[in-house]
C-alpha positions as CSV (number, residue, x, y, z in Angstrom):
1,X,-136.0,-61.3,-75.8
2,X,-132.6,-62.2,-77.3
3,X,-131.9,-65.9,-78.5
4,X,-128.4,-66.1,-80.4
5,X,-127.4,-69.8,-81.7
6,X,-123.3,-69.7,-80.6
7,X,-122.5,-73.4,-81.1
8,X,-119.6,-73.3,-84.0
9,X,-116.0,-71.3,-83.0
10,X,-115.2,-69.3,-85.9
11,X,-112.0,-70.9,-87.2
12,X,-109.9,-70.5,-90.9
13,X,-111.8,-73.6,-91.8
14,X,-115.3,-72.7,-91.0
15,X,-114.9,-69.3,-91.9
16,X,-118.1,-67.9,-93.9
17,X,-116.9,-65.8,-97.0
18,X,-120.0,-65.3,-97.9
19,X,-120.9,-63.9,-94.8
20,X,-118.4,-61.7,-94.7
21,X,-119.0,-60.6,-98.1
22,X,-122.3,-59.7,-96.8
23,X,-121.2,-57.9,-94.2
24,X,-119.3,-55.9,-95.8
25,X,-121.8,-54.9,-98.4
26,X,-124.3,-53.7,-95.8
27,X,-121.3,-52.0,-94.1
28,X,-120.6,-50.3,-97.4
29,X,-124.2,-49.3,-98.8
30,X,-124.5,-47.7,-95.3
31,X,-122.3,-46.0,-94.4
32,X,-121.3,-44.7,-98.0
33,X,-124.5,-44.7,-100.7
34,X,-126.7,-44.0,-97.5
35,X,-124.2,-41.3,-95.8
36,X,-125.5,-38.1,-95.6
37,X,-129.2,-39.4,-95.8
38,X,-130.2,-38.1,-92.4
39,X,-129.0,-34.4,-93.3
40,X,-130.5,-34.8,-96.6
41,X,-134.3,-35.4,-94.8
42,X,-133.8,-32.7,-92.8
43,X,-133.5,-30.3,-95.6
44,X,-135.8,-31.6,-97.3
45,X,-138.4,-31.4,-94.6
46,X,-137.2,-27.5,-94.1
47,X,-138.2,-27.1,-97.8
48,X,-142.0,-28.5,-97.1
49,X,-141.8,-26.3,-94.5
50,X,-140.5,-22.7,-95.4
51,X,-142.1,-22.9,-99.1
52,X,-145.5,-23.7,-97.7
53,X,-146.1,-26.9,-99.3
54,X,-147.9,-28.2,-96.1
55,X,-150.8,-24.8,-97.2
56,X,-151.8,-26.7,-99.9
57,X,-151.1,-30.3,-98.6
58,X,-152.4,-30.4,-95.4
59,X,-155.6,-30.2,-95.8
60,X,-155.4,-32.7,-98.8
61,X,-153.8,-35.1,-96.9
62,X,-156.9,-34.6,-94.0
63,X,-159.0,-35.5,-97.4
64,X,-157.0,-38.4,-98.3
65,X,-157.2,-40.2,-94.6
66,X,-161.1,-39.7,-94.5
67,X,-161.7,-40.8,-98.0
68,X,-159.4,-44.0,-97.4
69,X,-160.9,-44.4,-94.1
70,X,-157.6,-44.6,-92.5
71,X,-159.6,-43.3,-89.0
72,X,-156.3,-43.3,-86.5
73,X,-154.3,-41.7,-88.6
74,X,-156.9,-38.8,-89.2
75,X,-157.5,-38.5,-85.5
76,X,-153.8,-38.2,-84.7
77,X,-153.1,-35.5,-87.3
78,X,-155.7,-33.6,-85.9
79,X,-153.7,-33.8,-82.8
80,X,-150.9,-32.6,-84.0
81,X,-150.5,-28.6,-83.0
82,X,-151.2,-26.3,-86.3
83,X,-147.9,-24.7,-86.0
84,X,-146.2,-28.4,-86.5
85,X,-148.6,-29.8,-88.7
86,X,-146.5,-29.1,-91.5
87,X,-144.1,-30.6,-90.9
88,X,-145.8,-33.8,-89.6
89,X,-147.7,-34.3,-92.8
90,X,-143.7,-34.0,-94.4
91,X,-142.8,-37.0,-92.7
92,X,-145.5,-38.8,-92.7
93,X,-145.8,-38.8,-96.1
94,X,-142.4,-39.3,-97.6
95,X,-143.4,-42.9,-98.5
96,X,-146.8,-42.3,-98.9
97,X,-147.2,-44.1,-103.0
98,X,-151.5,-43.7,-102.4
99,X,-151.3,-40.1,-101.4
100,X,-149.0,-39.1,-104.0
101,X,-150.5,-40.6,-106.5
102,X,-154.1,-39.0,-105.4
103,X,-152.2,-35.3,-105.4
104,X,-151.2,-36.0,-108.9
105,X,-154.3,-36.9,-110.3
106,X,-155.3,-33.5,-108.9
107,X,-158.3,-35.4,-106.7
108,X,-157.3,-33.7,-103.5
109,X,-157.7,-30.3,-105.0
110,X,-161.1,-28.8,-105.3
111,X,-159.8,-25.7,-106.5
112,X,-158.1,-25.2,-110.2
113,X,-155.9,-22.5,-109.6
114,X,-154.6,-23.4,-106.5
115,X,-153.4,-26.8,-108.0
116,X,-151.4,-24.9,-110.6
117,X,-149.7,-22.9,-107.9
118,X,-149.1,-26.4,-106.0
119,X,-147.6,-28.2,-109.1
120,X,-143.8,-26.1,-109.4
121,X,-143.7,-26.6,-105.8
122,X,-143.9,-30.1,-105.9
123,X,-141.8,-30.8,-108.2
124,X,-138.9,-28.8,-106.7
125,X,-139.8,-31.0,-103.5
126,X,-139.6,-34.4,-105.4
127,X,-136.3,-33.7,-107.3
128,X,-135.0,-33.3,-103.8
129,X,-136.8,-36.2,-102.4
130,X,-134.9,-37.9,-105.5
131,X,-131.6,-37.7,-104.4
132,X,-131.9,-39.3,-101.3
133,X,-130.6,-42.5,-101.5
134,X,-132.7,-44.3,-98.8
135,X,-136.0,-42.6,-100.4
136,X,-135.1,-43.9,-103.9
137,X,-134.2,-47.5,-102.4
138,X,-136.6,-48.0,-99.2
139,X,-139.6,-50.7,-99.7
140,X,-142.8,-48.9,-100.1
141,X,-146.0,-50.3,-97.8
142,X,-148.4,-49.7,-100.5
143,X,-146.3,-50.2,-104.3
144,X,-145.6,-53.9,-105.4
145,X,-141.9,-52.5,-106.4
146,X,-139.6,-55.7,-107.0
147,X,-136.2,-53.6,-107.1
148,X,-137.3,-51.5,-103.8
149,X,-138.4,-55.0,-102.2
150,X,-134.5,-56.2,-102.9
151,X,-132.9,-53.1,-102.1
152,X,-134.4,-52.2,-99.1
153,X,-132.8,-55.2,-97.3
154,X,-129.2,-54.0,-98.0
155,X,-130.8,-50.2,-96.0
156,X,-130.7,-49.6,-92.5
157,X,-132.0,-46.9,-90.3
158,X,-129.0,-45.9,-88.3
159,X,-125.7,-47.2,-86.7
160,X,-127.1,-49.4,-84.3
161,X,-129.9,-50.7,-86.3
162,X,-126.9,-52.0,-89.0
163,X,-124.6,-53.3,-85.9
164,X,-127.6,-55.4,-84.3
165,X,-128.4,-57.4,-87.6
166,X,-124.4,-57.7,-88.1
167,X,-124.4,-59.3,-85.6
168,X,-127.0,-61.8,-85.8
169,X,-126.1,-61.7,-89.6
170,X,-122.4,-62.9,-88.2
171,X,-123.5,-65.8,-85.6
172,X,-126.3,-67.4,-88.2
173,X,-124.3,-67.1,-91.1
174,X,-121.3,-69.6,-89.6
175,X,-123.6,-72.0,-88.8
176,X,-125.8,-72.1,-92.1
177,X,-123.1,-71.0,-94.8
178,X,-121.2,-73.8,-93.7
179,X,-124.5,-76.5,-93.6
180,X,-125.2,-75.0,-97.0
181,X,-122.4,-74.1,-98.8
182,X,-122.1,-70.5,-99.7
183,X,-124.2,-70.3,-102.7
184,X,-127.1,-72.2,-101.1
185,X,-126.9,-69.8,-98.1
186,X,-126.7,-66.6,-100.7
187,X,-129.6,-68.1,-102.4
188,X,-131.6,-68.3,-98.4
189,X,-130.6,-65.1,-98.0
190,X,-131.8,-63.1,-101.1
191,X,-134.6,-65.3,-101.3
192,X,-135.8,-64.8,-98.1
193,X,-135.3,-61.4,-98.0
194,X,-138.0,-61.1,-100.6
195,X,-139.8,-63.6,-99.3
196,X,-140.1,-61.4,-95.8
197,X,-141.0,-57.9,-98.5
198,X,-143.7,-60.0,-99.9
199,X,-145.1,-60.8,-96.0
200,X,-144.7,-57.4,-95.0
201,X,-146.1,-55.9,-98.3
202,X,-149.5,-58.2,-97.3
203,X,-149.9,-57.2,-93.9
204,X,-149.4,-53.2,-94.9
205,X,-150.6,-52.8,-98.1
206,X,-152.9,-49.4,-97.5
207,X,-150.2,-48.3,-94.8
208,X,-148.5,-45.1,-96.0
209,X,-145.0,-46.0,-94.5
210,X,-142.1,-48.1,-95.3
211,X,-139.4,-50.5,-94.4
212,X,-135.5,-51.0,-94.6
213,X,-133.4,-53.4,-93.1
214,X,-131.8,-56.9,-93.5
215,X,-133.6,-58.3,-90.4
216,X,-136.1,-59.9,-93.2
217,X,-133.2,-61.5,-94.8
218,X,-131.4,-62.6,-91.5
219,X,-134.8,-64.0,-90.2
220,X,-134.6,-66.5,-93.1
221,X,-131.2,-67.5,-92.2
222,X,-132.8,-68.3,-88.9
223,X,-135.5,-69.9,-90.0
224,X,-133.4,-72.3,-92.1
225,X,-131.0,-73.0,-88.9
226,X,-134.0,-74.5,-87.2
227,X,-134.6,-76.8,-89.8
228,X,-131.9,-77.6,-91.7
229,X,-129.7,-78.1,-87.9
230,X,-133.4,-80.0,-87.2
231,X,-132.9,-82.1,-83.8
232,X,-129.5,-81.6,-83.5
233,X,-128.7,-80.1,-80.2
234,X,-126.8,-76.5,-80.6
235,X,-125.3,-74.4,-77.8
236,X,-127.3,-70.7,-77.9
237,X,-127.3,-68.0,-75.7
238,X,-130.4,-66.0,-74.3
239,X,-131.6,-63.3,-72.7
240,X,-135.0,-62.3,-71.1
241,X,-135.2,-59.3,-68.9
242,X,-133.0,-60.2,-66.6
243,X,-132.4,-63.9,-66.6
244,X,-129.8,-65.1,-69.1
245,X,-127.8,-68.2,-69.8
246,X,-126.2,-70.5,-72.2
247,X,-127.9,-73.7,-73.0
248,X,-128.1,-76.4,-75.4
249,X,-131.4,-77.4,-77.1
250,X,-132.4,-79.3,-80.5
251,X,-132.5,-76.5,-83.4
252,X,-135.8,-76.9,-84.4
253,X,-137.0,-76.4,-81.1
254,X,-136.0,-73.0,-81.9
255,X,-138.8,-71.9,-84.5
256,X,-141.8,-71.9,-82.8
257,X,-140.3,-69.4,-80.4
258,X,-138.4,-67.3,-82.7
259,X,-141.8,-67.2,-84.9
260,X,-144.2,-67.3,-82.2
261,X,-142.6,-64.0,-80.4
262,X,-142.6,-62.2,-83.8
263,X,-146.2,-63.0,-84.2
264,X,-147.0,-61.7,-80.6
265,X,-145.3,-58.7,-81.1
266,X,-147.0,-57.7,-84.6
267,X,-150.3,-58.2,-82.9
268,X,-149.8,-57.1,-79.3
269,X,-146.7,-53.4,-80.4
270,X,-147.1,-53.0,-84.0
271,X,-147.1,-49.5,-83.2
272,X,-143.4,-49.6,-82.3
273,X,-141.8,-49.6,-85.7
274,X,-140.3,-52.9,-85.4
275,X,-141.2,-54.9,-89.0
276,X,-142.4,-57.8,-87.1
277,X,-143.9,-59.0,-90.3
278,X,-141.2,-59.1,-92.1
279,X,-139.4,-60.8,-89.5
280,X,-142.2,-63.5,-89.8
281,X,-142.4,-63.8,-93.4
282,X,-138.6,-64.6,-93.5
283,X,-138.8,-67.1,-90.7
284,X,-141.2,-68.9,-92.6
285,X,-139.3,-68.3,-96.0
286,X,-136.6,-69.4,-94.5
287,X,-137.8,-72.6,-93.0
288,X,-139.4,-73.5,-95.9
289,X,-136.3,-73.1,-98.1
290,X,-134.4,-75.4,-95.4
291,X,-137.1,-77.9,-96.3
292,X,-136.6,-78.0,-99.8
293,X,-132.9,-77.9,-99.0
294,X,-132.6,-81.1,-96.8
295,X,-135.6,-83.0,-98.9
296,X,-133.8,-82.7,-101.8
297,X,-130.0,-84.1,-100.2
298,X,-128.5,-80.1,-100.7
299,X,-126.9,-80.2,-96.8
300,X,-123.3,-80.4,-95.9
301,X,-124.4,-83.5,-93.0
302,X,-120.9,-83.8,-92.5
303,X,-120.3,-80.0,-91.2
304,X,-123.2,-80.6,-88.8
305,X,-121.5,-83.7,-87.1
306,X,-118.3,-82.4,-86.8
307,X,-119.7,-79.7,-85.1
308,X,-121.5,-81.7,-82.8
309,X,-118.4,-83.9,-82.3
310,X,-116.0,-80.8,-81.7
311,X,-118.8,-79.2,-79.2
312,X,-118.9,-82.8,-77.5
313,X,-115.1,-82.5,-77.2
314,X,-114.4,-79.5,-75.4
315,X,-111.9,-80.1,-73.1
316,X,-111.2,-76.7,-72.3
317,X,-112.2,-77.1,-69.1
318,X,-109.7,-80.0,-68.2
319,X,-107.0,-78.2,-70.2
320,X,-107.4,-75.3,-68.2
321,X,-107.2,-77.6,-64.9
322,X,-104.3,-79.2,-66.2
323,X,-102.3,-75.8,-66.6
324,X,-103.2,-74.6,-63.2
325,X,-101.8,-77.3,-61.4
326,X,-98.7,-76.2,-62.9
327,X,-99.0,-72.8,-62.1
328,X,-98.9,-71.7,-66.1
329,X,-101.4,-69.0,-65.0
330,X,-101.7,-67.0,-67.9
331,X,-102.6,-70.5,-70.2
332,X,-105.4,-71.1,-67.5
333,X,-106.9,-67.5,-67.9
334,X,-106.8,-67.7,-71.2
335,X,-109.0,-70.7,-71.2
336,X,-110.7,-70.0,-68.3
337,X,-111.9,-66.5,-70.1
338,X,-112.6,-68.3,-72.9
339,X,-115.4,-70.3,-70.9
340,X,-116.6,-67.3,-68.9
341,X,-117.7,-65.3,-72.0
342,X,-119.6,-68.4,-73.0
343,X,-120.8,-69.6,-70.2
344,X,-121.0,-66.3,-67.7
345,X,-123.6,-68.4,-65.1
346,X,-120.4,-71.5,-64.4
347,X,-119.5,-70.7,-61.1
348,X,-116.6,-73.0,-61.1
349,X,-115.2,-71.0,-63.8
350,X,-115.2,-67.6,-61.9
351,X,-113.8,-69.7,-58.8
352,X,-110.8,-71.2,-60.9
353,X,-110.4,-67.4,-62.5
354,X,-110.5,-65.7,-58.8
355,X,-107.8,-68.7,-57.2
356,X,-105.8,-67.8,-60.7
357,X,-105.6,-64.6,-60.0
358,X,-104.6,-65.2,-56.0
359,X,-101.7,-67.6,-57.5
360,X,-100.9,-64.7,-59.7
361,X,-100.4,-62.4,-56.9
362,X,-102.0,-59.4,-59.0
363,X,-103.8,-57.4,-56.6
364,X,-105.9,-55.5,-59.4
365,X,-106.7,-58.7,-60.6
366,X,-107.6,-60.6,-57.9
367,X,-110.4,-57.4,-56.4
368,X,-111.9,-58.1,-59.9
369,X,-112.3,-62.1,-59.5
370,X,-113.5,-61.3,-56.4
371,X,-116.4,-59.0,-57.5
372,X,-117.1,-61.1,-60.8
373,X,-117.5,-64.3,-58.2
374,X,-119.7,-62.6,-55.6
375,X,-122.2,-61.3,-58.6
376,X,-122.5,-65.6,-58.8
377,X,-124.8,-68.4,-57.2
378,X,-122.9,-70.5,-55.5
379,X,-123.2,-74.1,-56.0
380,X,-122.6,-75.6,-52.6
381,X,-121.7,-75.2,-49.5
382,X,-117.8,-74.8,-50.9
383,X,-118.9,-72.0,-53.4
384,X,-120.3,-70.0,-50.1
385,X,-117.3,-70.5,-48.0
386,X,-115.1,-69.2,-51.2
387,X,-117.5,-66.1,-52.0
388,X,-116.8,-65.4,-48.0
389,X,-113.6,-65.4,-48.7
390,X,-113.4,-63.4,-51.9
391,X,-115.4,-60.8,-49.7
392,X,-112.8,-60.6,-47.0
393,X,-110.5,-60.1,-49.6
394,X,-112.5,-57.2,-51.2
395,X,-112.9,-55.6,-47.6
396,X,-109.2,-56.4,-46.8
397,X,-108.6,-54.0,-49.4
398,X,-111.0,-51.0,-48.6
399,X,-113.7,-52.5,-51.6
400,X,-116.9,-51.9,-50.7
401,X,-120.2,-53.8,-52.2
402,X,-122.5,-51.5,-53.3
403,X,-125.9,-51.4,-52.2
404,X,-127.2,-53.4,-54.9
405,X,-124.7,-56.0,-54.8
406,X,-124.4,-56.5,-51.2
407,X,-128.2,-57.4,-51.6
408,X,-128.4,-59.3,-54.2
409,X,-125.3,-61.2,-52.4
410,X,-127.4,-61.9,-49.2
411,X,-130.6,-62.9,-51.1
412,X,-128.5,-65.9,-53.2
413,X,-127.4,-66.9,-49.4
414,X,-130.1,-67.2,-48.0
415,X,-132.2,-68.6,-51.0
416,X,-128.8,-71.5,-51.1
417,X,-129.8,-72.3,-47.7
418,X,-125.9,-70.5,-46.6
419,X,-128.0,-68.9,-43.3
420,X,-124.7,-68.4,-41.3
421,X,-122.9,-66.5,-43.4
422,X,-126.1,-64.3,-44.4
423,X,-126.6,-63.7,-41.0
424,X,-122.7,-62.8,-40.0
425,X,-123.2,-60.6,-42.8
426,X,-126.0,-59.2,-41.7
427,X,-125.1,-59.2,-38.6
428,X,-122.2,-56.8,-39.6
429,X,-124.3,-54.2,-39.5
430,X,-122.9,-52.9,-43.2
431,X,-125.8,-52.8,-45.1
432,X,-125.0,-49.3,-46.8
433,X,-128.0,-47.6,-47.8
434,X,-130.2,-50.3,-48.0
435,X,-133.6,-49.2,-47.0
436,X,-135.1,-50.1,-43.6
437,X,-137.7,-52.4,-45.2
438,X,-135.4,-54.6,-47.3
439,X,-133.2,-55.0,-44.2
440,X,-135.9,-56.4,-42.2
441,X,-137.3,-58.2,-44.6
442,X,-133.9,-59.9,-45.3
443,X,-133.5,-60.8,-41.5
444,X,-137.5,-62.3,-41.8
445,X,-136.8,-64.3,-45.0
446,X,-133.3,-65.5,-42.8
447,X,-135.4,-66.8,-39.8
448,X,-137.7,-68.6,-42.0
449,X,-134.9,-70.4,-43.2
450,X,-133.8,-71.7,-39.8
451,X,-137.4,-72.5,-39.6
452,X,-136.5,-75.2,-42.3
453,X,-133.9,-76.3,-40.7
454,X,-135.9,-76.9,-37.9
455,X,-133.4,-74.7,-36.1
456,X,-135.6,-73.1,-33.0
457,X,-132.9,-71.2,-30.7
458,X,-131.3,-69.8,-34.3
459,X,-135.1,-68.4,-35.5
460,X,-136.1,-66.9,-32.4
461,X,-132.5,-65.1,-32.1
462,X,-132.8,-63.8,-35.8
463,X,-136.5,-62.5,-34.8
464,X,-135.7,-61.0,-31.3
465,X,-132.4,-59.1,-33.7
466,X,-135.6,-58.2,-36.1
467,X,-137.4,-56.9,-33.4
468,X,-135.0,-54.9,-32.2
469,X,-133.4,-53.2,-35.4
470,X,-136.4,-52.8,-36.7
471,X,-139.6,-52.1,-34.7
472,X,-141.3,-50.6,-36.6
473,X,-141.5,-52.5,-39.6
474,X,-144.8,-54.6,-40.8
475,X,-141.8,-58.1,-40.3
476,X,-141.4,-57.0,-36.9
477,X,-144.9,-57.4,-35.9
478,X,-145.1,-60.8,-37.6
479,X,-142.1,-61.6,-36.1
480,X,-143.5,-61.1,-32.2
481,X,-146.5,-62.7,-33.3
482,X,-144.0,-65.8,-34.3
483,X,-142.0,-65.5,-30.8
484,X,-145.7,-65.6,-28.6
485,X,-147.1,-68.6,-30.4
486,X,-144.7,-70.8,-32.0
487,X,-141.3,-70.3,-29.8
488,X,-142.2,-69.3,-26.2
489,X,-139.9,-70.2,-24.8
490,X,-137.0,-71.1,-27.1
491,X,-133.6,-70.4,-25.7
């Protein structure tokens, strides 16, 4: 699931320095303190490896999970081939604080001299483990550490794990730097970062792992959207498997779905290495800072209302008109595109785009409209007589829908009730490679729809055409069965 607030353009005078400055600084400890981290963990796990360290530990670390009861993690160690077991026990406990500490009180070791032998080792291993950065810096499960609980919200995991909460960081930054002010927000952010180390520091303390990232921090800044924006309605887009959409919904409405997903996912896949709990501890942080924020008189109202004024004065739309009935094409795209990206589901958009682009006379163009149109629910009948059109075009040209599209395209026709041009497309006998049994079931689902329409000679035509193309199908049989009893005798 994917819920991104995109209500405020991002303009010279709503620009968020402080964002930015944000940014930049997880940009920076990334890909410059953190650089070279990766290579640095391999070596370090070839170390464990080829000087043995995993003949000594392994078996201590077996001791460890039975005398801390940790029951899971024993029986999955245990599963893990002797030949790899090494290096397993390496990584699992790099950010181990109860382990380590347990070695060096010397309880694991039941034998004198072999603890002697282990202790150079070690050491060599942990001046190593010293130098990387991310070790040093990463947020502990198990070790109320203040500094690592900070730093660890400026770490992330790798490229795309620092370009996702960017992102996010980016989009929820414009909209509550400029309700707060930018020392406000900076104070949200810092404080909610710890605020989300201290929830996730609760929920694992006895875990032997660890946790990076600014997602903590950035779920606070989400968390005060909801309430200091309260029941103001904000434009967001969403995504959930496949369905997505911009819409417009009060702010606070937003919480208990941002909070309640992150609480389903902690109990339902905390296996998945997501810090759900942190991202639930800095929701609540965050909210609760909002509270204190707008109790106390500390938001910029005026910021909020003329973002709510400007959103209710978008007249992109009619600009956009305007310029196309003057045939200043490439001003009309430039709106037009403007709205797309926003709003990909406006049909009317995609149609104004795909008539710009037949004005235009630009072929290229125009076979692109045409695609981006027919991947659309129409609206009306007008929408379906236009999509007809745009797929002449495309097979004017040699285009061909694929399989997948040509589908999907017949489905949204006959769901809008457009049963003549599903069935002349049909009809065409171009279905590509679409198998047998989505074929007839298209042509079953097309009578049914004349049924509606109380359209008798049209159903039994579409389910003597079933009958024939398809014989064999389980719609075929349902289909004579609909001929003998309902529409003997239909013309």
């Amino acid at each position: 699931m994917l819920i991104l607030p995109l209500h405020q353009p991002l303009t010279r005078a709503t620009f968020p320095i402080v964002t930015m400055l944000l940014v930049l600084v997880n940009a920076f400890v990334f890909l410059t303190l953190q650089g070279g981290d990766t290579k640095r963990i391999g070596q370090l796990q070839r170390f464990y490896v080829e000087h043995d360290l995993g003949t000594f530990e392994i078996q201590a670390y077996e001791k460890h999970l039975r005398d801390t009861q940790q029951h899971e993690a024993l029986a999955e160690l245990r599963a893990v081939p002797a030949a790899r077991r090494a290096g397993y026990v390496a990584m699992r406990t790099l950010n181990d604080v109860a382990f380590s500490r347990a070695l060096h009180d010397g309880a694991l070791f039941e034998d004198a001299t072999e603890l002697e032998r282990w202790r150079p080792l070690r050491s060599r291993y942990e001046a190593l483990r010293d130098e990387v950065f991310t070790l040093r810096h990463i947020a502990r499960s198990s070790e109320a550490d203040p500094w690592r609980m900070f730093a660890s919200a400026f770490l992330h995991g790798d490229v795309m794990h620092l370009i996702g909460n960017m992102i996010f960081l980016m989009a929820l930054g414009l909209l509550v730097e400029g309700a707060l002010g930018p020392l406000r927000f900076l104070g949200v952010y810092l404080l909610g970062a710890m605020g989300a180390s201290l929830a996730s520091l609760w929920w694992r303390w006895g875990d032997g792992g660890g946790g990076l990232g600014a997602s903590g921090a950035i779920a606070a800044l989400m968390g005060a959207f909801c309430v200091v924006w309260g029941r103001q309605p904000v434009r967001f887009f969403y995504w959930f498997g496949v369905v997505f959409d911009y819409v417009r919904a009060p702010a606070i409405w937003l919480l208990p779905v941002w909070l309640g997903w992150e609480v389903y996912n902690l109990l339902a896949n905390d296996d998945l290495g997501i810090g759900f709990d942190a991202h639930a501890g800095g929701l609540v942080s965050g909210a609760l800072l909002g509270a204190v924020l707008v109790a106390t008189g500390q938001v910029r109202d005026g910021f909020i209302r003329d973002a709510a004024a400007a959103e209710a004065q978008d007249t992109r739309w009619e600009r956009a008109q305007a310029h196309l009935g003057r045939m200043q094409l490439v001003e009309a795209e430039a709106l037009l595109d403007e709205l797309a990206r926003e709003q990909p589901q406006r049909f009317d958009v995609r149609l104004a785009l795909y008539r710009a682009a037949r004005n235009a006379g630009r072929r290229d163009r125009l076979l692109q409209r045409a695609r981006e149109l027919l991947a659309l629910t129409a609206d009306d009948a007008s929408g379906v007589q236009a999509q007809r059109e745009a797929l002449a075009e495309l097979e004017k040209a040699g285009v061909v829908l694929n399989d997948d599209e040509r589908h999907a395209l017949l489905k949204r026709w006959i769901g809008a009730g457009a049963l003549d041009a599903a069935e002349a497309l049909l009809d065409a006998g171009d279905v590509g490679r679409v198998p047998a049994a989505v074929q007839a079931q298209l042509w079953f689902e097309l009578a049914l729809g004349y049924r509606d329409r109380q359209a008798r000679q049209a159903q039994a035509r579409v389910l003597r055409g079933l009958v024939e193309r398809h014989p064999e199908q389980p719609q075929a049989v349902k289909a004579r069965f609909l001929l003998e009893h309902e529409l003997n005798g239909a013309g």
